[in-house]
C-alpha positions as a Python dict, from the first residue, in 0.01 Angstrom:
ca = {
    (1, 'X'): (0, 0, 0),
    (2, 'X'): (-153, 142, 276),
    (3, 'X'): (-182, -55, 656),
    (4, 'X'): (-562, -22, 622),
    (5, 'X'): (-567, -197, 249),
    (6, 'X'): (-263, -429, 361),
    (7, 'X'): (-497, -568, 655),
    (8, 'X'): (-819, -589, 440),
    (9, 'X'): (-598, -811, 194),
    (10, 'X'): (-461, -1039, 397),
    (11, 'X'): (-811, -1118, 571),
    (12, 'X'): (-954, -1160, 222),
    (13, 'X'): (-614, -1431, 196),
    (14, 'X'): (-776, -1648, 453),
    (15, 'X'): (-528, -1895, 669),
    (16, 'X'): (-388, -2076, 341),
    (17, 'X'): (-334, -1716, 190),
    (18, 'X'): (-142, -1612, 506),
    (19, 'X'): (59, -1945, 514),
    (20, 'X'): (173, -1881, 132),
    (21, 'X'): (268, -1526, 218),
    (22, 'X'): (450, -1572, 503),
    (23, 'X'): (602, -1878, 288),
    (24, 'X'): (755, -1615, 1),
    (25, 'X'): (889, -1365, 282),
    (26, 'X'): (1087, -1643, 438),
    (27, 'X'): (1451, -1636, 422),
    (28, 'X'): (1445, -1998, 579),
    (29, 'X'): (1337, -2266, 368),
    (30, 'X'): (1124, -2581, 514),
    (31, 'X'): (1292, -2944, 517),
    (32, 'X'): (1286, -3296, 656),
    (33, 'X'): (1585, -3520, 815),
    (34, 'X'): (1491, -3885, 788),
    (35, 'X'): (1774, -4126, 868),
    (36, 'X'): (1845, -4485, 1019),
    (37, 'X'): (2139, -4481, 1237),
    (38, 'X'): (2285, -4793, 1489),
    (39, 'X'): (2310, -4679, 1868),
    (40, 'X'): (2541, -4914, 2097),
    (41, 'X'): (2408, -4945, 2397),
    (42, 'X'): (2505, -5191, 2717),
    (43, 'X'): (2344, -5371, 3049),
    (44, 'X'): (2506, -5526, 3330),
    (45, 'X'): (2236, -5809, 3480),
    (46, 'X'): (2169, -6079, 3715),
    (47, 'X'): (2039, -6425, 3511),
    (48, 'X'): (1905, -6670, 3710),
    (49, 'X'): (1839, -6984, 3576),
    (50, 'X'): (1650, -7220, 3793),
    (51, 'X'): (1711, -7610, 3897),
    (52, 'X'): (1682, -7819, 3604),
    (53, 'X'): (1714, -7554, 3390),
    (54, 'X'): (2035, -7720, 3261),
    (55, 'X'): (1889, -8109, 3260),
    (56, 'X'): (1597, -8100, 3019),
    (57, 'X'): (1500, -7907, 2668),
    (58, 'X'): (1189, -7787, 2799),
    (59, 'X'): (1142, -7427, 2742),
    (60, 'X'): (1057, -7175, 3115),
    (61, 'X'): (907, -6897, 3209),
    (62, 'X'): (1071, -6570, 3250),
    (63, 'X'): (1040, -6278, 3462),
    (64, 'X'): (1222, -5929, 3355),
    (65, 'X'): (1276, -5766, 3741),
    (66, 'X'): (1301, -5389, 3714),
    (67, 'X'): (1461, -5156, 4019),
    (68, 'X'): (1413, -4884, 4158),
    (69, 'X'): (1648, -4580, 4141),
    (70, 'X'): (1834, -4654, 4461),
    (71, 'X'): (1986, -4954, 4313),
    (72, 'X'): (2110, -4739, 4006),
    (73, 'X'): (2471, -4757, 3864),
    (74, 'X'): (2735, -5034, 3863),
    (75, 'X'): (2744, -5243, 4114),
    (76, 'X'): (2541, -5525, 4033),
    (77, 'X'): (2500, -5640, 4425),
    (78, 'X'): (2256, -5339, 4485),
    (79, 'X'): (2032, -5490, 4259),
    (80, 'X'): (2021, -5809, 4497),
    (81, 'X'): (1853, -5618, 4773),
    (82, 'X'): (1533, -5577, 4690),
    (83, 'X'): (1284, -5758, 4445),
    (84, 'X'): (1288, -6046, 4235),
    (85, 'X'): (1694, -6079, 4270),
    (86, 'X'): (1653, -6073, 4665),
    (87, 'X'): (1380, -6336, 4612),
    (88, 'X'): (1598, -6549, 4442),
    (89, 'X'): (1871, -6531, 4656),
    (90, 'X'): (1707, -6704, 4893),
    (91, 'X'): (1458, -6947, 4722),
    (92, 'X'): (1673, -7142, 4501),
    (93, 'X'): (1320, -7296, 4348),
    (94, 'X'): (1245, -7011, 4194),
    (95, 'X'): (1026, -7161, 3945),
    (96, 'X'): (1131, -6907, 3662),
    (97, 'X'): (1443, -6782, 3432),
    (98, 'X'): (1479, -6430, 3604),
    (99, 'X'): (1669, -6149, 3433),
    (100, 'X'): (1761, -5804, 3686),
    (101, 'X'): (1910, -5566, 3466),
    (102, 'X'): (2074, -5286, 3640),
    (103, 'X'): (2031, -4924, 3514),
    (104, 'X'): (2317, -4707, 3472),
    (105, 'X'): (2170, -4382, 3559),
    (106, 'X'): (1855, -4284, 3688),
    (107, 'X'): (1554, -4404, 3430),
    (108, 'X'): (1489, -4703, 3219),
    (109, 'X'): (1567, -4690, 2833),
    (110, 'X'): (1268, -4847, 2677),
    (111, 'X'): (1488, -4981, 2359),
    (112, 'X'): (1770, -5071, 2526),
    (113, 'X'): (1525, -5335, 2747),
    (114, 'X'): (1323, -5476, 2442),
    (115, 'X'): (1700, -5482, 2320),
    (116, 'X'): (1801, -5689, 2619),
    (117, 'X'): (1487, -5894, 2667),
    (118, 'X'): (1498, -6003, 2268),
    (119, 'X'): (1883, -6118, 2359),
    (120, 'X'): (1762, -6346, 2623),
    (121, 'X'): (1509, -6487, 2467),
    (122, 'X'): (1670, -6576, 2150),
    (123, 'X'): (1983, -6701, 2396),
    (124, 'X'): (1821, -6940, 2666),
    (125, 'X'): (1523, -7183, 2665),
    (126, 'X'): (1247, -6930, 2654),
    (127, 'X'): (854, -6969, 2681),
    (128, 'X'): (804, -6662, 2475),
    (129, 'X'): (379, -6727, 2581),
    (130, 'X'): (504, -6651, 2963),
    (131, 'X'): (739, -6381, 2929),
    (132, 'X'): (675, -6142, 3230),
    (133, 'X'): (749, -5788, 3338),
    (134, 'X'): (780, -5606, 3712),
    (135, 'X'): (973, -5362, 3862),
    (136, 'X'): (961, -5139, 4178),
    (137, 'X'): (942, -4754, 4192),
    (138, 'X'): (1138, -4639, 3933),
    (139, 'X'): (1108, -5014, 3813),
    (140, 'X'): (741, -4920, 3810),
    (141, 'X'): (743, -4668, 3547),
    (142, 'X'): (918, -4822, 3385),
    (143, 'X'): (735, -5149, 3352),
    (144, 'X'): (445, -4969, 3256),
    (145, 'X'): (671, -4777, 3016),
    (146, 'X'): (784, -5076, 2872),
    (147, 'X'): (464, -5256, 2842),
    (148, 'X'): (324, -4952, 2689),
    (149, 'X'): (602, -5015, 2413),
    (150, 'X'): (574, -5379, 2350),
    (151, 'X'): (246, -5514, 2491),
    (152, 'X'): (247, -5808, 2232),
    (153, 'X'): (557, -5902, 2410),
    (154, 'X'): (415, -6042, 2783),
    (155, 'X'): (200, -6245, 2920),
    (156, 'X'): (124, -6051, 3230),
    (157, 'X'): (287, -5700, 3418),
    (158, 'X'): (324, -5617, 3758),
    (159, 'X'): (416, -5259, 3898),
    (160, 'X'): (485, -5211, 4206),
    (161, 'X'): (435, -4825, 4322),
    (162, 'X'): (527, -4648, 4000),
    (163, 'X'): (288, -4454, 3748),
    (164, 'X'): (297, -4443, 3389),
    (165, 'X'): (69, -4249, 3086),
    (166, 'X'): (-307, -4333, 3112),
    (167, 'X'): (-299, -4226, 2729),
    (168, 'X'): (-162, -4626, 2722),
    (169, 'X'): (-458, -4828, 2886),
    (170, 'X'): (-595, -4875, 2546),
    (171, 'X'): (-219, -5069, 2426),
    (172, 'X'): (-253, -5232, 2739),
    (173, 'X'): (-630, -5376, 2781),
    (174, 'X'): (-555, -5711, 2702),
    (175, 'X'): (-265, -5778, 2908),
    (176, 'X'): (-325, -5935, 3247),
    (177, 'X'): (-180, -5649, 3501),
    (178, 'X'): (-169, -5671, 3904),
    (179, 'X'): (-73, -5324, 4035),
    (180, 'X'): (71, -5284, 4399),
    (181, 'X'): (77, -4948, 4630),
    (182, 'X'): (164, -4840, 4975),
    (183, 'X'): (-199, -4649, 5108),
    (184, 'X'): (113, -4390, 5262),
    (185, 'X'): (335, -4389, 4998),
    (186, 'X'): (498, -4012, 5007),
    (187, 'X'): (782, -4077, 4783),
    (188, 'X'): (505, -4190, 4458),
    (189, 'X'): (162, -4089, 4550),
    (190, 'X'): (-119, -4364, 4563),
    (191, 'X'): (-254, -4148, 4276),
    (192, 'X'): (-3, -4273, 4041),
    (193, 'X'): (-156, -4600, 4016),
    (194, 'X'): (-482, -4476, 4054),
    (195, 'X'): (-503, -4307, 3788),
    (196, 'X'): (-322, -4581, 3525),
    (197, 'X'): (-569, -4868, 3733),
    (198, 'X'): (-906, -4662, 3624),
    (199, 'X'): (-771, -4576, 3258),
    (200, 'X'): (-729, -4912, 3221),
    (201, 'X'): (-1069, -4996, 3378),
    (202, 'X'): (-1215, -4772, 3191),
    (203, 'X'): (-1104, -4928, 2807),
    (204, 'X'): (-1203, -5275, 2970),
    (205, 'X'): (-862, -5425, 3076),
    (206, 'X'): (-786, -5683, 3272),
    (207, 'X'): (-677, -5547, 3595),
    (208, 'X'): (-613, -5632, 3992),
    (209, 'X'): (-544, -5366, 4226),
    (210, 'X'): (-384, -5415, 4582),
    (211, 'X'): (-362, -5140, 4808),
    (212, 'X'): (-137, -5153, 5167),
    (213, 'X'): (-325, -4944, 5376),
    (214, 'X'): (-16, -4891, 5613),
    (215, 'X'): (224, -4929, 5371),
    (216, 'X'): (461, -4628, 5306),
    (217, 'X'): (700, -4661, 4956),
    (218, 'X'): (791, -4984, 5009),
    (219, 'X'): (520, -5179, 4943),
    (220, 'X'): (760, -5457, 4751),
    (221, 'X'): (890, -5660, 5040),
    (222, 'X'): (527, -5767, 5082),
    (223, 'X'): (437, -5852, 4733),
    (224, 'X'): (707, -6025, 4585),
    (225, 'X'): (686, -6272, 4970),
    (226, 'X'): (346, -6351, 4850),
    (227, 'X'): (361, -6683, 4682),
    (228, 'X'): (18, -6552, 4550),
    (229, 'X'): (203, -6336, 4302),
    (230, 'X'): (371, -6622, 4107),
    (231, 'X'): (80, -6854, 4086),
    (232, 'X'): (-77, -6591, 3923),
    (233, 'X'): (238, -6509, 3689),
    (234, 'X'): (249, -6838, 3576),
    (235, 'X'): (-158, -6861, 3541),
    (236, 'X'): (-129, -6605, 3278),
    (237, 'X'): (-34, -6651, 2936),
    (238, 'X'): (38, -6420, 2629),
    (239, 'X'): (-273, -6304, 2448),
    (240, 'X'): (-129, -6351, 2017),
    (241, 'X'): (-248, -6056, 1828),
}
C-alpha cells in the first residue's frame, strides 16, 4: 500500500479506528494494578490535656496544632516555640485537649494525620463536634491540606500564612475557617491566602479574613495571643453531613 492510500485509510478509520490500529501494532499490552497494602507510619507529639481533664467524664475540645518547617525533625522542644504548644506552655488554662505533632521531614502527610487524629480521639475524652485544626506556614498548607481531605472531620480551621488548592473551596464551604496573613509576608506571599479566601467566597463558605498590614511571615505570635481566636474555636461546632 501506497503512503497516499495508507493516509486516506486511516482518516476514513476516524480516532476509534486509529486507537484499534495502533492497539494490534503494539508489542506492549494494556493492564491495571489494583492492590490494598498496610503502610507503618509514626509521630512524635506534644498532648496537652488541660486542668480537670483527669477529674470528670465530660468529653473537651481539641485543637490539632500544625508547624511550620523550621520546627521539622526530632526534637520535640522545637515544636514548643511557636504556636499552640508555646501557648500552652504558658497558660496552663488552656481550655482545650491540644495535640502538636512534629513532622519528620519537611511537609505534612495527610494520612498519617487523619491516622493520628483518629488515635486521639478514639484514646482520650473527645468532643468529636469541636475537633479543630491550625497550623503555621508549612502548618498552613497543610491545614488546608488536611481539611481539604477530611472536612466532615472539624468543626472549624485556622491557617495561619500558608496556601492550599482553590480547586477545594467547594469540600470546604461549610466549615467555619479564619485565615491569618502578614500584609509583608516575603517568605508565603499574601496571595496565597488570597486566592484560597476568594475561592472559598466565591462557592459561599463561611470565611474570616485577617490581614497584618505590617506583619512580615510571622504573623502567628499575634493570632494565637488573641484570646479572640479561641472564643471563636469553641463558638463553632461541626456541621454532620
Amino acid at each position: 500500500m501506497n503512503t497516499k492510500i495508507l493516509c486516506l485509510s486511516l482518516a476514513a478509520l476516524g480516532a476509534a479506528g486509529l486507537c484499534q490500529l495502533a492497539q494490534a501494532d503494539s508489542v506492549q499490552q494494556e493492564k491495571a494494578f489494583e492492590k490494598t497494602i498496610s503502610v507503618k507510619v509514626q509521630l512524635k507529639y506534644l498532648l496537652y490535656l488541660p486542668p480537670g481533664y483527669q477529674d470528670s467524664d465530660q468529653k473537651w475540645p481539641l485543637v490539632l496544632f500544625l508547624h511550620g518547617a523550621g520546627e521539622t525533625g526530632s526534637d520535640l522542644a522545637k515544636v514548643k516555640v511557636h504556636g499552640i504548644p508555646k501557648v500552652v506552655e504558658a497558660k496552663k488554662d488552656f481550655p482545650f485537649v491540644a495535640v502538636s505533632p512534629q513532622a519528620p521531614v519537611r511537609g505534612w502527610n495527610v494520612d498519617t494525620l487523619n491516622s493520628l487524629l483518629d488515635e486521639i480521639i478514639s484514646q482520650h475524652r473527645i468532643d468529636p463536634d469541636r475537633v479543630y485544626l491550625t497550623g503555621l506556614s508549612m502548618g498552613g498548607f497543610g491545614t488546608w491540606a488536611l481539611a481539604a481531605a477530611h472536612p466532615e472531620k472539624f468543626a472549624a480551621i485556622v491557617p495561619i500564612c500558608g496556601g492550599g488548592n482553590p480547586a477545594d473551596a467547594p469540600r470546604l464551604k461549610n466549615l467555619p475557617t479564619w485565615v491569618f496573613h502578614g500584609a509583608k509576608d516575603g517568605t508565603v506571599p499574601l496571595r496565597q491566602s488570597e486566592v484560597m479566601v476568594n475561592a472559598l467566597k466565591e462557592a459561599g463558605g463561611n470565611v474570616k479574613f485577617t490581614v497584618y498590614p505590617e506583619a512580615q511571615h510571622d504573623s502567628w505570635t499575634e493570632t494565637y495571643n488573641n484570646p479572640e481566636l479561641y472564643k471563636w474555636l469553641l463558638a463553632q461546632k461541626r456541621v454532620k453531613p
